[in-house]
C-alpha positions in Angstrom: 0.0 0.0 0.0 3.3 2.4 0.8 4.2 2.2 -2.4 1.2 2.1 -4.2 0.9 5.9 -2.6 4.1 6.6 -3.5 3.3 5.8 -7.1 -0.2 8.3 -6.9 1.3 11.4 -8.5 2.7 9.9 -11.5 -1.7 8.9 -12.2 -1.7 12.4 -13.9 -1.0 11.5 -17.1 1.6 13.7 -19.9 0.0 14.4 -23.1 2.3 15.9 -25.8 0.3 17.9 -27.6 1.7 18.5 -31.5 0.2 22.1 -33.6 -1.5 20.7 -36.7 -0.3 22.0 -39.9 -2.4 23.1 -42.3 -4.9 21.2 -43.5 -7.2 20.6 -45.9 -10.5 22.6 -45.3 -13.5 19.9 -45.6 -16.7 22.5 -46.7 -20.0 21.7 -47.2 -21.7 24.0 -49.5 -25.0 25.0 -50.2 -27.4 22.0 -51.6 -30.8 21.9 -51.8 -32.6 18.2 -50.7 -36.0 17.2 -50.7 -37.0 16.4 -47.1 -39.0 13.6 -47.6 -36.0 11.7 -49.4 -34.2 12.3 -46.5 -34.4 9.6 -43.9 -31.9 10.4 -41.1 -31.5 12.4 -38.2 -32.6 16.3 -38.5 -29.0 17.0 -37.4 -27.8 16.1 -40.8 -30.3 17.2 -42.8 -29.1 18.6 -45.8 -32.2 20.5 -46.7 -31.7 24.6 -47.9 -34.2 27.1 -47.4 -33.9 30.3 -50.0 -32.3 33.1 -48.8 -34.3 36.2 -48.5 -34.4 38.3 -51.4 -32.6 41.9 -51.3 -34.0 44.5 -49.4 -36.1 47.4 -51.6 -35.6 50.5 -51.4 -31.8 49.1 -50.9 -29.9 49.9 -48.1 -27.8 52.7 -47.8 -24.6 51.6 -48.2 -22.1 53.5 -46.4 -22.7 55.0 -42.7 -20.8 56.8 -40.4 -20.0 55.7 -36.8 -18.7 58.8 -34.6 -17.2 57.1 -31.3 -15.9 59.3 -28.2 -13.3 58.1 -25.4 -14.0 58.5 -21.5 -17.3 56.7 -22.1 -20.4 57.2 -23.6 -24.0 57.6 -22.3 -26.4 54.6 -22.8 -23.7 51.9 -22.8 -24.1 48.6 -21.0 -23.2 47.1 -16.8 -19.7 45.8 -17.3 -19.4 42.2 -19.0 -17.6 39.5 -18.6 -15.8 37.7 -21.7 -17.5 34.5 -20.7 -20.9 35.9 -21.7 -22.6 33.4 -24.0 -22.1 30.2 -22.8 -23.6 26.6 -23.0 -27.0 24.7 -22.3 -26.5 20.8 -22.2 -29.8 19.0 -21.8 -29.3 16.3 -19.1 -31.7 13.6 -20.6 -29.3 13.7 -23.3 -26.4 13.0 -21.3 -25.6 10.0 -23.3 -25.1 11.6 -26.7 -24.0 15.0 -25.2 -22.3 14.6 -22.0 -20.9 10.9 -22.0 -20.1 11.4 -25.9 -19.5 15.3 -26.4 -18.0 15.8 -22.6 -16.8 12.1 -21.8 -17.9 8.6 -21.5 -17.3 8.6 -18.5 -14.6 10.5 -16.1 -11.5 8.6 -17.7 -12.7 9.6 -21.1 -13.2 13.1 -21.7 -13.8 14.3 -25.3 -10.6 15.7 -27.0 -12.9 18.3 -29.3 -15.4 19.2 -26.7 -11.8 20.5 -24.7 -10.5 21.7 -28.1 -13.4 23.9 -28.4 -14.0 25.1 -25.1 -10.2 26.1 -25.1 -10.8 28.2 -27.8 -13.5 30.0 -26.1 -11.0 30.4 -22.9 -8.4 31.3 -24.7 -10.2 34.7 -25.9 -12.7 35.2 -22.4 -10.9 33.7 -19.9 -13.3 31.1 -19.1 -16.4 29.3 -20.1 -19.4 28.3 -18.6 -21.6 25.5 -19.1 -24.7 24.3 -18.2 -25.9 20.7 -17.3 -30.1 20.4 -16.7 -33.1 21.2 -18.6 -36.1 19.4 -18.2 -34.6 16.5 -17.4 -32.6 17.5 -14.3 -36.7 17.7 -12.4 -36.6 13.9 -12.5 -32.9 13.0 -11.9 -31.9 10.6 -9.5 -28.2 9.8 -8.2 -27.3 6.6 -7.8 -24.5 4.1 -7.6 -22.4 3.6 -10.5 -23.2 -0.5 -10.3 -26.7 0.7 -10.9 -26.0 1.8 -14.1 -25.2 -0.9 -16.9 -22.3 -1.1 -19.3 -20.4 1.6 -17.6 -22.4 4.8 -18.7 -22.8 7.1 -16.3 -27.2 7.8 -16.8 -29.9 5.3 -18.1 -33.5 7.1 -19.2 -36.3 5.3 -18.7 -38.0 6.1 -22.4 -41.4 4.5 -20.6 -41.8 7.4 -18.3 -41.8 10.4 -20.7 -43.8 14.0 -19.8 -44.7 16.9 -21.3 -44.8 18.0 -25.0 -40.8 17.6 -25.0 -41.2 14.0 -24.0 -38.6 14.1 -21.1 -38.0 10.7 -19.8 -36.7 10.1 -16.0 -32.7 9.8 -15.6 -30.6 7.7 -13.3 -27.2 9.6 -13.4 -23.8 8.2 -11.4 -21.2 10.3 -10.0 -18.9 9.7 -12.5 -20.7 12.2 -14.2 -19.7 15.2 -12.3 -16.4 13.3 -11.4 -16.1 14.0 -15.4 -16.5 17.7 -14.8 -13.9 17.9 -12.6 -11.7 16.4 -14.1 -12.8 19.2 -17.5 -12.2 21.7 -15.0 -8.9 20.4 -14.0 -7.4 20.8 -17.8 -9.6 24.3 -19.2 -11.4 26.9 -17.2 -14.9 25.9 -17.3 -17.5 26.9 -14.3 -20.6 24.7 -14.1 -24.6 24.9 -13.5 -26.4 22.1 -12.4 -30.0 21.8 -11.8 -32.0 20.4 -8.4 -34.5 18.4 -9.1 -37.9 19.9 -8.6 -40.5 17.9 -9.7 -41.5 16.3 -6.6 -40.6 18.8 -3.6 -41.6 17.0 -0.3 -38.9 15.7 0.1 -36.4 17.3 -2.4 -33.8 15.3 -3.5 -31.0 17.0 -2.6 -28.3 13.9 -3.3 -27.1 15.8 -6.6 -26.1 18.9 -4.0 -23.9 17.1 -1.6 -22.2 15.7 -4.4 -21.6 18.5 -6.3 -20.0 20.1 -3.4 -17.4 17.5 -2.8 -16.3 17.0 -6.4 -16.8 19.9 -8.4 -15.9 22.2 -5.4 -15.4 26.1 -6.8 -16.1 25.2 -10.4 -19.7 24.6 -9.9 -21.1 28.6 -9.5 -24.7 27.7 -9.3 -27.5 25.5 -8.6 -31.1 25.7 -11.0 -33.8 26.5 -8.7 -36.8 24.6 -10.8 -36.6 25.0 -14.6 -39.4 26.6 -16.5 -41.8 26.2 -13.2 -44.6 28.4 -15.5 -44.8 25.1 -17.3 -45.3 23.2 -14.9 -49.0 22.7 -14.9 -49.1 22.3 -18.9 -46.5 19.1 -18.4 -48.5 17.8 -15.7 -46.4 18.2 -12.6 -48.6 20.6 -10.4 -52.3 21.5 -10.5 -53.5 24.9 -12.4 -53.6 26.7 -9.9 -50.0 26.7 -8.9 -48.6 30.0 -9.7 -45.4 32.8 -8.7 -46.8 32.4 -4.8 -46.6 28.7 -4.8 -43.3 28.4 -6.5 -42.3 31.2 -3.8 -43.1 28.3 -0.9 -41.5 26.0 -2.6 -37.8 27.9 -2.6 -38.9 28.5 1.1 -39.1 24.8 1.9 -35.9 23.9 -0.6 -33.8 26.0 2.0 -35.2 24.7 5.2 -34.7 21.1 3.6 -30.9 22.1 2.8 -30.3 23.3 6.2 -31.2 20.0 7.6 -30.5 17.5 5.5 -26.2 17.5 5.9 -25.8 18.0 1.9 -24.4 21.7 2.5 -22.2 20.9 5.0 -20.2 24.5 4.4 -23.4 26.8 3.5 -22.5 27.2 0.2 -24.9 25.6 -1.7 -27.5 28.0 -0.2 -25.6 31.0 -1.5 -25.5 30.2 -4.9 -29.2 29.2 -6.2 -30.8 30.8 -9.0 -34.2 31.5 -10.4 -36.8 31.3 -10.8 -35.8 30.4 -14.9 -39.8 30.9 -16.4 -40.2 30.5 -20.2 -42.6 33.2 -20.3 -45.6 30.7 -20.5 -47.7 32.2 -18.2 -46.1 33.9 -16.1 -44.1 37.1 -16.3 -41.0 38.1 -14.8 -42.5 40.8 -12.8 -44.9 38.6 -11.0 -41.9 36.5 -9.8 -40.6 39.8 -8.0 -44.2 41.2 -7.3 -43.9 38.1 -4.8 -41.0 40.1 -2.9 -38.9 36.5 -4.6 -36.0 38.7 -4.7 -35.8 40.7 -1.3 -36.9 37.5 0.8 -33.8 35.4 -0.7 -31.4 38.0 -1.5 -28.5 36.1 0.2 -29.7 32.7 -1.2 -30.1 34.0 -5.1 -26.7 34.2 -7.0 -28.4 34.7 -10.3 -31.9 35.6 -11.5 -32.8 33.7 -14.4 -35.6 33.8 -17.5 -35.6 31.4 -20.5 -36.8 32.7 -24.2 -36.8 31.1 -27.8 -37.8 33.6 -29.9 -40.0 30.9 -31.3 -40.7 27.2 -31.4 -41.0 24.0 -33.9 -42.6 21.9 -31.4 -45.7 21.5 -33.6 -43.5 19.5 -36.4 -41.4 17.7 -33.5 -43.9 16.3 -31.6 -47.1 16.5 -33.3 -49.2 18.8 -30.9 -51.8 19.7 -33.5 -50.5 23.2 -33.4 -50.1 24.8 -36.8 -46.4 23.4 -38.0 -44.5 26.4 -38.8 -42.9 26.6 -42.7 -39.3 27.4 -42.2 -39.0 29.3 -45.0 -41.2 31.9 -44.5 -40.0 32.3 -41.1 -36.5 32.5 -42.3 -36.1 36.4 -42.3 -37.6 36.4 -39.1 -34.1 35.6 -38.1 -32.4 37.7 -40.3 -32.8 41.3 -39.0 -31.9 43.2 -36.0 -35.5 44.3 -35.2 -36.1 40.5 -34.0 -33.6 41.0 -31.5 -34.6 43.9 -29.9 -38.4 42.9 -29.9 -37.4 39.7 -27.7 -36.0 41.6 -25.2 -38.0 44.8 -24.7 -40.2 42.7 -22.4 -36.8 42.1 -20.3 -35.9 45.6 -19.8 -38.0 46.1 -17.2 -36.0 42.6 -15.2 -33.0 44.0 -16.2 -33.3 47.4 -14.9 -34.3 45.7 -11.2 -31.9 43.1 -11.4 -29.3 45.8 -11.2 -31.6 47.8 -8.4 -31.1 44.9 -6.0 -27.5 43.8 -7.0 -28.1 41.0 -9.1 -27.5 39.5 -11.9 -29.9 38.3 -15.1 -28.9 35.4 -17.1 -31.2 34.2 -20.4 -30.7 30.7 -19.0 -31.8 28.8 -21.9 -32.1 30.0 -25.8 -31.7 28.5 -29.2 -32.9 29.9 -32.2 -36.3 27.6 -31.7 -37.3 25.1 -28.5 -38.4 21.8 -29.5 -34.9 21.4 -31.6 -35.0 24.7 -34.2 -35.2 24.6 -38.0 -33.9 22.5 -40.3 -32.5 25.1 -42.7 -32.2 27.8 -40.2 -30.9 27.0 -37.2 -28.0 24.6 -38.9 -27.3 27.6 -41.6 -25.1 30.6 -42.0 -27.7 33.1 -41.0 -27.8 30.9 -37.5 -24.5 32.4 -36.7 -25.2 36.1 -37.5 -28.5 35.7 -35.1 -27.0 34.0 -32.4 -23.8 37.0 -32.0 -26.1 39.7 -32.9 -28.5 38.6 -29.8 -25.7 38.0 -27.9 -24.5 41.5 -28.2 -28.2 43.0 -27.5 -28.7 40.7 -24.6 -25.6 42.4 -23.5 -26.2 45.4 -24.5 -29.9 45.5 -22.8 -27.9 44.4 -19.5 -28.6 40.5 -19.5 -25.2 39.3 -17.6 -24.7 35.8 -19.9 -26.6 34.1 -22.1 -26.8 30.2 -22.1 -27.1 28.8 -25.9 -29.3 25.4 -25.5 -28.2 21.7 -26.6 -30.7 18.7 -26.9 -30.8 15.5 -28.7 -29.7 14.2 -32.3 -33.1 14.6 -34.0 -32.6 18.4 -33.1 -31.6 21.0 -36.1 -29.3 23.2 -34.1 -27.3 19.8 -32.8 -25.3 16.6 -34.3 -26.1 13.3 -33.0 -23.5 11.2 -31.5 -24.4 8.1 -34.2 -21.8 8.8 -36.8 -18.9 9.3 -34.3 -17.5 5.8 -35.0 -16.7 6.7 -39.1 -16.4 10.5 -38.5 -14.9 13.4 -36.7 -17.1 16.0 -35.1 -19.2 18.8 -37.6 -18.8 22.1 -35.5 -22.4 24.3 -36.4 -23.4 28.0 -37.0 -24.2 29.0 -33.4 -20.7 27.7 -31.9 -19.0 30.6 -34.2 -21.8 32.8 -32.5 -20.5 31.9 -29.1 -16.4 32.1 -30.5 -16.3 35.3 -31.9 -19.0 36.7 -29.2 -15.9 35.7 -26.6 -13.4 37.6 -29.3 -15.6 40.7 -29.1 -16.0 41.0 -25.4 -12.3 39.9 -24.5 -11.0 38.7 -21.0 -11.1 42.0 -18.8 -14.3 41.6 -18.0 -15.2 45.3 -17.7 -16.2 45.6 -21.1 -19.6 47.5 -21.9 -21.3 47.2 -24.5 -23.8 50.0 -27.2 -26.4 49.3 -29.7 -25.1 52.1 -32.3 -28.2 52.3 -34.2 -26.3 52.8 -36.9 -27.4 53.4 -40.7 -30.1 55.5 -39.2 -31.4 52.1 -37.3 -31.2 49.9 -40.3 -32.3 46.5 -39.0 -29.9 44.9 -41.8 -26.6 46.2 -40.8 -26.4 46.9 -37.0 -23.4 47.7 -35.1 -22.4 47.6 -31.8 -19.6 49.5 -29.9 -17.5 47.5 -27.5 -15.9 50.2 -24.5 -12.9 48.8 -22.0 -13.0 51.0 -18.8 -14.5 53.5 -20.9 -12.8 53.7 -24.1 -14.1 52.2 -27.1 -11.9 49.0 -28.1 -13.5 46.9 -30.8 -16.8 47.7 -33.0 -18.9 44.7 -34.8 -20.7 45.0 -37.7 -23.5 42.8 -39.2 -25.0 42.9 -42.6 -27.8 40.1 -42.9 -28.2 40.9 -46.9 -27.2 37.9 -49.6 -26.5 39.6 -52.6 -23.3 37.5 -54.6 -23.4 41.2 -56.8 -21.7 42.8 -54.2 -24.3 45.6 -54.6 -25.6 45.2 -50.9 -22.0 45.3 -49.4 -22.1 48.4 -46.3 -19.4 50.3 -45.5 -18.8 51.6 -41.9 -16.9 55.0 -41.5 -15.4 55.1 -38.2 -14.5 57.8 -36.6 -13.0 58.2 -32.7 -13.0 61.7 -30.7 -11.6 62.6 -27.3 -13.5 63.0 -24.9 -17.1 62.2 -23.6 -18.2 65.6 -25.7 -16.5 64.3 -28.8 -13.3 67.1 -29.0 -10.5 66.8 -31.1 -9.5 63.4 -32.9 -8.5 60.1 -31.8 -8.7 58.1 -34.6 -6.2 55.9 -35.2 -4.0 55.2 -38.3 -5.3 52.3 -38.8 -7.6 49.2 -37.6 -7.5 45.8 -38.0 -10.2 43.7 -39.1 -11.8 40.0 -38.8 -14.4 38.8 -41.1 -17.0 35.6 -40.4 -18.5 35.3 -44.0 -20.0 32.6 -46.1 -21.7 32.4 -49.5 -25.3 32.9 -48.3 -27.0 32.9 -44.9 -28.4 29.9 -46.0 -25.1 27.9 -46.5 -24.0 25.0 -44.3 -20.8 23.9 -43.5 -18.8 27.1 -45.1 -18.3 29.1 -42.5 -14.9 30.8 -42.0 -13.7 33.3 -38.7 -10.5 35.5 -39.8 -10.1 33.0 -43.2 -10.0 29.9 -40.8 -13.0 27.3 -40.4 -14.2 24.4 -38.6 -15.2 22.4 -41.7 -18.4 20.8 -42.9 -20.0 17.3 -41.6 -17.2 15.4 -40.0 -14.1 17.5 -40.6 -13.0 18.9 -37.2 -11.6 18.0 -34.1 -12.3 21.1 -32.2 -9.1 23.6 -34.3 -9.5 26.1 -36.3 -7.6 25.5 -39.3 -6.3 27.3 -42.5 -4.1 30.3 -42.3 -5.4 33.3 -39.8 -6.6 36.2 -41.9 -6.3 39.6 -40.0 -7.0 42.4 -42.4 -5.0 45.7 -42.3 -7.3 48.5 -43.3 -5.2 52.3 -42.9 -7.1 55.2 -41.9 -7.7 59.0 -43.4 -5.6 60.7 -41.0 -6.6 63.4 -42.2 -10.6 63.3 -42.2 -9.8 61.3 -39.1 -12.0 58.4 -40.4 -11.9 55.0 -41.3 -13.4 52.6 -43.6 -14.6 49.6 -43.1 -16.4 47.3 -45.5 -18.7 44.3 -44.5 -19.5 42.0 -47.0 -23.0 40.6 -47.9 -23.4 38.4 -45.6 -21.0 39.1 -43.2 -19.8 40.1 -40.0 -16.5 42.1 -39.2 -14.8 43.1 -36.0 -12.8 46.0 -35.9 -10.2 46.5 -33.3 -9.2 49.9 -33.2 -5.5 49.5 -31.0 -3.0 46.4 -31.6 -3.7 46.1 -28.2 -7.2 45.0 -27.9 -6.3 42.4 -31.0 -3.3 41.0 -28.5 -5.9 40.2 -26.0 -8.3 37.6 -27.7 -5.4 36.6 -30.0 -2.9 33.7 -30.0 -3.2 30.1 -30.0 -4.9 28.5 -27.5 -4.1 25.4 -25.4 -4.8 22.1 -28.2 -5.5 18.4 -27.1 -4.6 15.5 -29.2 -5.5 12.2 -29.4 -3.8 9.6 -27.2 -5.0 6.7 -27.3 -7.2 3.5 -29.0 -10.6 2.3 -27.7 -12.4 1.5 -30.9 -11.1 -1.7 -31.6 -13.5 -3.1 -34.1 -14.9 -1.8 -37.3 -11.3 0.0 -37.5 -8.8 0.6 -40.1 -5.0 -0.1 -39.9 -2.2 2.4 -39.9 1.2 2.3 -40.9 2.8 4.0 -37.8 5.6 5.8 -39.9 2.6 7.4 -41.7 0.6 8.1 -38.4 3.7 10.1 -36.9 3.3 12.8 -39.9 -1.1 12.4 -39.9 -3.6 13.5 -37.1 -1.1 13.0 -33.7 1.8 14.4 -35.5 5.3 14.9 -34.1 7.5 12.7 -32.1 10.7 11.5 -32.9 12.0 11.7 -36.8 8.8 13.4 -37.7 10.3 15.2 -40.5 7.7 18.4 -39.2 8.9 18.3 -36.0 10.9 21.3 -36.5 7.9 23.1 -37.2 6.0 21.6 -34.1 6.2 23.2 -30.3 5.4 20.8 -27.9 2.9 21.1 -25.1 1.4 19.7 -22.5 -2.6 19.0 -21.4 -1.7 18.4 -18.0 -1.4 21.4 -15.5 1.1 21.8 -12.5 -2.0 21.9 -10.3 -5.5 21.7 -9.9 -8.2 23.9 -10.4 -10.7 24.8 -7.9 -12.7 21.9 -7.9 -12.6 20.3 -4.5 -12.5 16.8 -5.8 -10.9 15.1 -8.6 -11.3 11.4 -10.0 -7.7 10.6 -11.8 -8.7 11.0 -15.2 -6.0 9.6 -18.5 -6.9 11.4 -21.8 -8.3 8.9 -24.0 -9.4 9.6 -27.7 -12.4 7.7 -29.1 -15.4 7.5 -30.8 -18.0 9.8 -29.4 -20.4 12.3 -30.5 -21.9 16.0 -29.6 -24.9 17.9 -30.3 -24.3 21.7 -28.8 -26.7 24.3 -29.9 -26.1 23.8 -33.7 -22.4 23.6 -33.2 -20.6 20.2 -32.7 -20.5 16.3 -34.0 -18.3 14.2 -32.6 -15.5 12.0 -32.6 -12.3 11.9 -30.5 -12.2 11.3 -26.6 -9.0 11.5 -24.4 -7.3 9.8 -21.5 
């Protein structure tokens, strides 16, 4: 036994980790497909919708945007970098978590950690959300429970409510997994309490969260969507804000009691009460005195919003189903965004009046799995950033982009992991560049400009870092191949508050996110790099960085920037405020062999030079820095299971972002 624990430190494994060189960029154009020859999971539909035709009158293509230094009225609370996270729907823990995380905590998805590092790399952190609907029902139990080594069974002959949520059994190997994330990448974790049946609460998923995921996990769901509640069945109709009030009341005094918050934590760091506005409406959550009574208790307040919903076509309500393609514009202007969140304002505004912040805890771009057409297209990815920036903008504190199951349009399915690498979707470049934008100081504010007298084509935000301005984005949500309908942006800086004198500099530089159309899939490219199409990534951006140089008028004090259409740009006005959310971030490479059948066979002098690169007499090794997955020490998770790295077939749907493939050990 003395030398077994002698032997203990050398259980956190070394993984060299070899820079990829360029490769060939897999793209998956536009195609149209008839839906009813298409028999496979919506995630890989390849179905095209038409993209809307060009505006008339046209839009007025070139604007000017006067920015000042020392601040500027009408800005945003201070943001952090980590503003858009993710949503991972725990009753699809197998194809998400156990395939897009992990199997299980010795297993742990090389892209999933490729991608969030990206996101790190330019906010600082990422946060991540595991619940939904599912979490009301979820029981822990012991791992022998659970067959075949998985760490949650469903039962599928227990499904409620119009999303068909079936019961979970979940192990602790499933937040062992997310400590052992947490140990490798800066990701902070939500989990949900399960608040279906209330007398008692199960509060098992608390005490265990406090032991292994320690300081990473930084809040617990207080019931999710309880406005729903009586439409799914789970509480009569007359349960309303005043009864879901109780029911908080009762959570705490069964915390206090039940030895599952040994420290008091827990208590602090609840957050609610997440409605879907289905019923209820914010303010009759605080008209309850909600937020006064369990001020100490409330880390966040939470609301949930999809602009709209398929659930009609998903799940055959008997509701009208919704045509896709004459909805399609509907996501395709800025007028969209700000008409969702005007009835927020109002939360917003008290949030910051009691010291709070207001996460949108849960969004896609439609529940009951999106749009085939929209919410796996181009245009996806102009929607999702542009409502990230107004949700910031309109003093939201984060945003929590939603993941469900493989017959969902904004996800991948985990079935085509074994043959195939992972497809990385629209809204993922949403949540990269959104991370980009805001940068890691985490006192950036942010301004709807209004610009092109409040075109709702071509918005355009400024981005201020302890007051001064530091990046502006610019949309254009036209498709027009002519290059007719490009915009340019005229940007001009003054000193001062009062807008005195020039500060503009000499020049700016510029990335673009562009495809064809907004109706393209799989062509998607951030500063001239991509992600691929279906099957072609393993979480790195690849293809050579494109950072356009565009010089300034010094004289006019002005510059020019042109955004294509569609497009996006971001503008960084200092080198500076480009060195912050540039640079490579940490990589993870594949290990290791768990697939052993259906398999192919590779020469290994041929490997050494292929995906795991470098190593000794790699002829690129010169070109190659080495690195290493493993940290010196630990994060602040209280707890973590030994994890090796271990690369294997596995699978992701997140929000219209990811398929998958690798896993590490």
């Amino acid at each position: 036994m003395w030398l077994l624990l002698l032997a203990l430190p050398a259980v956190r494994a070394i993984v060299t980790v070899y820079p990829q060189p360029a490769q060939a960029q897999a793209t998956l154009g536009t195609v149209s497909a008839n839906p009813a020859n298409y028999s496979g999971v919506a995630a890989y539909n390849p179905t095209t919708l038409n993209a809307p035709p060009v505006p008339s009158p046209a839009v007025p293509s070139t604007f000017n945007i006067q920015l000042n230094t020392g601040g500027t009225p009408g800005a945003s609370i201070q943001q952090s970098g980590d503003f858009l996270g993710f949503s991972i729907e725990m009753s699809v823990s197998n194809q998400v978590c156990t395939h897009a995380l992990g199997k299980n905590s010795s297993h742990i998805q090389i892209p999933f950690l490729n991608l969030m590092s990206n996101i790190v790399k330019r906010a600082g952190s990422v946060r991540v959300r595991v619940g939904g609907n599912s979490q009301e029902s979820a029981t822990l139990v012991a791992a022998s429970e659970i067959s075949e080594g998985r760490i949650l069974q469903k039962n599928l002959t227990g499904v409620t409510g119009t999303t068909q949520t079936p019961p979970l059994e979940f192990s602790d190997d499933l937040l062992f997994m997310m400590a052992n994330i947490s140990s490798l990448i800066n990701v902070e974790w939500f989990l949900g309490i399960p608040w279906f049946v209330t007398q008692p609460f199960d509060l098992d998923i608390v005490g265990a969260a406090e032991a292994i995921l320690g300081e990473t996990l930084i809040g617990y769901q207080a019931a999710n969507e309880p406005d729903l509640y009586f439409a799914h069945g789970h509480r009569p109709s007359t349960y309303g804000p005043f009864d879901y009030f109780g029911e908080f009341s009762d959570l705490l005094t069964q915390l206090g009691t039940s030895g599952k918050d040994p420290n008091g934590r827990a208590k602090t760091l609840l957050l609610g009460p997440s409605i879907a506005d289905a019923g209820w409406t914010p303010e009759e959550v605080w008209d309850t005195n909600f937020v006064d009574v369990y001020s100490e208790n409330l880390a966040f307040l939470s609301v949930e919003k999809y602009p709209t919903d398929n659930c009609a076509a998903a799940f055959n309500t008997g509701a009208p189903i919704i045509d896709p393609q004459t909805v399609f514009p509907d996501f395709l202007n800025h007028t969209a965004h700000t008409s969702l969140l005007a009835p927020y304002l109002n939360s917003t505004a008290f949030a910051q009046s009691h010291g709070k912040k207001l996460l949108m805890f849960e969004t896609n771009t439609a529940s009951c799995g999106g749009f085939v057409g929209i919410s796996d297209a181009f245009g996806a990815a102009l929607w999702g950033l542009d409502y990230a920036l107004q949700m910031a903008h309109s003093n939201f504190s984060g945003g929590m982009l939603h993941t469900g199951g493989q017959n969902v349009a904004y996800n991948v399915p985990t079935n085509e992991s074994t043959f195939h690498q992972w497809t990385v979707g629209p809204v993922y470049y949403s949540a990269l560049v959104m991370a980009e934008a805001m940068g890691p100081s985490n006192v950036t504010q942010v301004l709807d400009l209004q610009a092109n007298n409040n075109n709702e084509f071509t918005p355009a935000y400024a981005i201020y870092d302890a007051g001064e301005p530091v990046r502006v984005a610019l949309f254009n949500y036209i498709t027009d191949p002519s290059g007719a309908s490009d915009v340019t942006a005229v940007i001009s800086v003054a000193q001062g508050a009062a807008g005195g004198g020039g500060a503009t500099p000499a020049q700016v530089k510029v990335k673009y996110l562009v495809a064809p159309s907004v109706s393209t899939k799989g062509n998607t490219t951030w500063a001239g790099q991509t992600f691929g199409g279906n099957f072609a990534s393993d979480g790195r951006l690849t293809g050579t960085e494109d950072v356009q140089t565009v010089p300034c008028d010094t004289t006019a004090q002005t510059c020019s920037v042109k955004v294509p259409a569609p497009g996006f740009a971001l503008v960084f006005l200092s080198d500076a405020a480009l060195a912050e959310v540039d640079g490579a971030p940490q990589t993870f490479s594949t290990t290791a062999l768990t697939k052993t059948q259906n398999t192919v066979t590779v020469n290994p002098s041929v490997l050494a030079t292929s995906n795991g690169h470098g190593g000794p007499g790699d002829p690129l090794q010169a070109d190659n820095q080495l690195g290493s997955t493993s940290k010196g020490s630990k994060s602040g998770a209280a707890a973590v299971r030994p994890a090796l790295l271990m690369a294997t077939g596995g699978a992701l749907a997140f929000g219209a972002m990811l398929v998958g493939r690798m896993v590490l050990r």
